[in-house]
PyMOL commands that place a pseudoatom at each C-alpha (Angstrom):
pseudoatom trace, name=CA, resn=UNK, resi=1, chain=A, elem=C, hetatm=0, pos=[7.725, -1.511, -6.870]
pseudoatom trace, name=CA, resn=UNK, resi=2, chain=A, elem=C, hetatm=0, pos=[4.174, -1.039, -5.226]
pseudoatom trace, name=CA, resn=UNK, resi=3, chain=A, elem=C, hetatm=0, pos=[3.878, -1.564, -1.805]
pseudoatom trace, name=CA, resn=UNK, resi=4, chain=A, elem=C, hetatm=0, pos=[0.663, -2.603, -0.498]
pseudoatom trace, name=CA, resn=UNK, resi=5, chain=A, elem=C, hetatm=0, pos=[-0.821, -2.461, 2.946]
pseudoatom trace, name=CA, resn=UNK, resi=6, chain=A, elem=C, hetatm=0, pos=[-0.899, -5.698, 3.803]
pseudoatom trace, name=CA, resn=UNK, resi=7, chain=A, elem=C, hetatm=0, pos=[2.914, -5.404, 3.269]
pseudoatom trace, name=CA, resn=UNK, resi=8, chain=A, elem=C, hetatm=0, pos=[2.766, -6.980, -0.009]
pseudoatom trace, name=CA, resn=UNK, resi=9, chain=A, elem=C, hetatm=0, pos=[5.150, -5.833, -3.100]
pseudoatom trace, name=CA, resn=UNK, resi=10, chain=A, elem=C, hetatm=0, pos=[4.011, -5.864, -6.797]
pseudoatom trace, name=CA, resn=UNK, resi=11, chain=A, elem=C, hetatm=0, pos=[6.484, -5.621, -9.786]
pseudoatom trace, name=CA, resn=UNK, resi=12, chain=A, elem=C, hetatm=0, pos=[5.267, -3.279, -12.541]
pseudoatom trace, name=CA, resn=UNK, resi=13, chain=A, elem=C, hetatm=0, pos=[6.124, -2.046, -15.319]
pseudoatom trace, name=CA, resn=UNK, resi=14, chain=A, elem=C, hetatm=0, pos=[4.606, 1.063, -15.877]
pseudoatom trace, name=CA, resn=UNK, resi=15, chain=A, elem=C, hetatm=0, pos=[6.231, 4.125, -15.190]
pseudoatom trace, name=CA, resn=UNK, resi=16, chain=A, elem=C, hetatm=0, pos=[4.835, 6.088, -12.339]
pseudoatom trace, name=CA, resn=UNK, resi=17, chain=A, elem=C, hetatm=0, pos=[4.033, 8.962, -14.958]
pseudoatom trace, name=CA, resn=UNK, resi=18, chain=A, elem=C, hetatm=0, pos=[1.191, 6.256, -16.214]
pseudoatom trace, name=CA, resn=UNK, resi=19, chain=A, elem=C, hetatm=0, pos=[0.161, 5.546, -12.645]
pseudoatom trace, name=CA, resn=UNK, resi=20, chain=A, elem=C, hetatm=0, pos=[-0.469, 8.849, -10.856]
pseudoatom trace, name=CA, resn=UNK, resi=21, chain=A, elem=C, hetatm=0, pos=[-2.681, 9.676, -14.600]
pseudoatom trace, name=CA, resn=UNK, resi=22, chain=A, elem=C, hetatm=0, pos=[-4.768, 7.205, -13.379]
pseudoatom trace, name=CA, resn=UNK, resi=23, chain=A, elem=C, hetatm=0, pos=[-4.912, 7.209, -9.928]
pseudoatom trace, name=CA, resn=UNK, resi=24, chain=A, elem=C, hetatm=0, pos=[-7.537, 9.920, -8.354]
pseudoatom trace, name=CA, resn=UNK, resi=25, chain=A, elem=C, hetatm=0, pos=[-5.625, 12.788, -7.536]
pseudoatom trace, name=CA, resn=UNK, resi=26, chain=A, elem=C, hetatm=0, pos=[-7.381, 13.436, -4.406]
pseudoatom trace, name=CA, resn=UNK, resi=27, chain=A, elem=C, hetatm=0, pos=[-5.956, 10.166, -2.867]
pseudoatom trace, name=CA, resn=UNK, resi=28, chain=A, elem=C, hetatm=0, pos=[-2.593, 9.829, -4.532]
pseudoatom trace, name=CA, resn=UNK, resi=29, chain=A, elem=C, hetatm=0, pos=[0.171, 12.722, -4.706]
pseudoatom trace, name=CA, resn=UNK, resi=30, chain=A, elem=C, hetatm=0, pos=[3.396, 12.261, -6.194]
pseudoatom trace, name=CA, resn=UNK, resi=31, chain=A, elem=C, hetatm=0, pos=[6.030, 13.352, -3.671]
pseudoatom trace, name=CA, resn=UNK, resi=32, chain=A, elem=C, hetatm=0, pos=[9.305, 12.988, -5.201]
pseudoatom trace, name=CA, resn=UNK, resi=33, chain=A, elem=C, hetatm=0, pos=[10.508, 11.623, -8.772]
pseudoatom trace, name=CA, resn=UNK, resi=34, chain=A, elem=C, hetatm=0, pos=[10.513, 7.893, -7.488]
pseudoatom trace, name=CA, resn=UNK, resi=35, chain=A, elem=C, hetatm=0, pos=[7.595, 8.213, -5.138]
pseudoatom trace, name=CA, resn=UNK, resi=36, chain=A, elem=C, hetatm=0, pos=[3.779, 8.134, -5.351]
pseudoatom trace, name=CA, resn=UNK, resi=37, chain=A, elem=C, hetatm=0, pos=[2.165, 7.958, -1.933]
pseudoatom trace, name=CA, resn=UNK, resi=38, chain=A, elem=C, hetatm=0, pos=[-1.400, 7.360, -1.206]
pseudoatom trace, name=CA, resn=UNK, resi=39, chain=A, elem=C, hetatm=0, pos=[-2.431, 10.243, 1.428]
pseudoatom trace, name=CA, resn=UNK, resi=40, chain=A, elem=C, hetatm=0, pos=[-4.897, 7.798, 3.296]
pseudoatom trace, name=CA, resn=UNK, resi=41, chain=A, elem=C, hetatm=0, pos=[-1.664, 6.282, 4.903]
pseudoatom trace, name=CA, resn=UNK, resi=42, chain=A, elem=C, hetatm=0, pos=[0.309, 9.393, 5.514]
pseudoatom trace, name=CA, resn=UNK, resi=43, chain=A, elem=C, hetatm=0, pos=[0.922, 9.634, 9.079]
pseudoatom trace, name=CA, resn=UNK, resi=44, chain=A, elem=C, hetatm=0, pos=[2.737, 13.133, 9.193]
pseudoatom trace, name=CA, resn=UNK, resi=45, chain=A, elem=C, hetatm=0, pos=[5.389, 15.453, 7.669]
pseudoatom trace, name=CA, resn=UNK, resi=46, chain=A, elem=C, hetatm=0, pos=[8.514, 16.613, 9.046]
pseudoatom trace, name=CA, resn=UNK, resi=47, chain=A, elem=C, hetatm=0, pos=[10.584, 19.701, 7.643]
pseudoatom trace, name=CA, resn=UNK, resi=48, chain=A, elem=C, hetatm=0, pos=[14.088, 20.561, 8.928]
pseudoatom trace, name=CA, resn=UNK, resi=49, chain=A, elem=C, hetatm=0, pos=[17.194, 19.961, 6.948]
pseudoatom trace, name=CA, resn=UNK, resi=50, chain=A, elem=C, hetatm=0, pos=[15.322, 16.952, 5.780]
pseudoatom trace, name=CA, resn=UNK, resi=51, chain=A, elem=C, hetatm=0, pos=[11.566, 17.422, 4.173]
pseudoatom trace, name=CA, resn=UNK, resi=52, chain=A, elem=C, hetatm=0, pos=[10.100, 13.604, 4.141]
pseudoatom trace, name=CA, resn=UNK, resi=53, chain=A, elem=C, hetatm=0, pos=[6.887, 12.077, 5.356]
pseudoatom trace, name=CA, resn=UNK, resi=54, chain=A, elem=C, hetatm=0, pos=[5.844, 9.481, 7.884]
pseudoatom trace, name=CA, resn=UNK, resi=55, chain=A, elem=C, hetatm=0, pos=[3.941, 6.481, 6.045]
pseudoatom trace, name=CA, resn=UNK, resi=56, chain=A, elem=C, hetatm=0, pos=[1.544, 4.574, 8.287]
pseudoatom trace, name=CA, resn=UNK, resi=57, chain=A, elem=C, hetatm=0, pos=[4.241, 1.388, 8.122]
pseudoatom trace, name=CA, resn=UNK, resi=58, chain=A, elem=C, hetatm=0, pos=[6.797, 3.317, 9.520]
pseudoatom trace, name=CA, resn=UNK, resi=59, chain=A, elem=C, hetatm=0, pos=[8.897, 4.183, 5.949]
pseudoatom trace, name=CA, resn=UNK, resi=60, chain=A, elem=C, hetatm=0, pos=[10.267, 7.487, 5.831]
pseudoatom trace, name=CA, resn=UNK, resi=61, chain=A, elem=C, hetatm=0, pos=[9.870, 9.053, 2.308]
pseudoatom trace, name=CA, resn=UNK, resi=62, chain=A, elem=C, hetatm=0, pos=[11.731, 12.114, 0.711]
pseudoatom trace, name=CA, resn=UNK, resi=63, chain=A, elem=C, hetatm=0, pos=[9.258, 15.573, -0.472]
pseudoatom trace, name=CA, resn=UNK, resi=64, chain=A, elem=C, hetatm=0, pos=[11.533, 16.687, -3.038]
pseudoatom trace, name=CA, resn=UNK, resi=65, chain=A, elem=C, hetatm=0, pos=[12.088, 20.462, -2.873]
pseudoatom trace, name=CA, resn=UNK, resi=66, chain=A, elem=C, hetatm=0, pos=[10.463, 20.559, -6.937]
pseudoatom trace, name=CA, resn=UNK, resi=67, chain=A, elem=C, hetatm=0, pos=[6.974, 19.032, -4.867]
pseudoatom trace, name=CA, resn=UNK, resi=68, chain=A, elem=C, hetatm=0, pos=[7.392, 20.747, -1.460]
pseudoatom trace, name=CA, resn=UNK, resi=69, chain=A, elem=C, hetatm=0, pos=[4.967, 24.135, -2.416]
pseudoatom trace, name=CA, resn=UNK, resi=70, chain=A, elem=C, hetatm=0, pos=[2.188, 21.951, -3.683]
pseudoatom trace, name=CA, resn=UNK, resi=71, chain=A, elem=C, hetatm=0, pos=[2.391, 19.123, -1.316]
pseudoatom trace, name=CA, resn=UNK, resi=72, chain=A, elem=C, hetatm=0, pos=[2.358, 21.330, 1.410]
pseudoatom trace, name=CA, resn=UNK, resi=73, chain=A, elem=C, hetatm=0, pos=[-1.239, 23.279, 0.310]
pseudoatom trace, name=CA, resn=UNK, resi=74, chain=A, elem=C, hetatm=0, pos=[-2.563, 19.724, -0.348]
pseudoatom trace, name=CA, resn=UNK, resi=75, chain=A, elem=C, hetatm=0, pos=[-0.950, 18.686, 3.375]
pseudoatom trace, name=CA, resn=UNK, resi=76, chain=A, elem=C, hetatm=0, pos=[-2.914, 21.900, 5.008]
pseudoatom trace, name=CA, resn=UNK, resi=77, chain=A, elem=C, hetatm=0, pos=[-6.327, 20.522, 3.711]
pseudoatom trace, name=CA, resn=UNK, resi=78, chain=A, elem=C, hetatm=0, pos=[-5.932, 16.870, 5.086]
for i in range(1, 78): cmd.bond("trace and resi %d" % i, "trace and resi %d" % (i + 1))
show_as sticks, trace
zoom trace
């Protein structure tokens, strides 16, 4: 599923594999195995027992521990 911002949801297809290789990396990180987030709309991180993010729609997504390291240098330069 892709969610879009005005709250729209497209069916694809494609694994996310083929959509992050097309996506600019500078606007789209892949964050866990089931999530690809576009950084524009990340509102903030939170660590603890729990590492997810804060989407600008209010969803809470998981940072899996496999992304954590390189989310978090990418996270420091935002």
């Amino acid at each position: 599923m892709l969610y879009l911002v005005d709250n729209q949801r497209l069916t694809s297809s494609k694994k996310l594999q083929d959509l992050s290789s097309v996506l600019s990396p500078e606007v789209f990180f892949r964050i866990h195995h089931s999530h690809l987030i576009n950084l524009h709309h990340l509102v903030e991180y939170k660590n603890g027992s729990r590492n997810y993010v804060v989407m600008k729609d209010g969803k809470e997504l998981d940072v899996s521990k496999r992304k954590l390291s390189d989310f978090l240098k990418l996270f420091k330069k935002l």
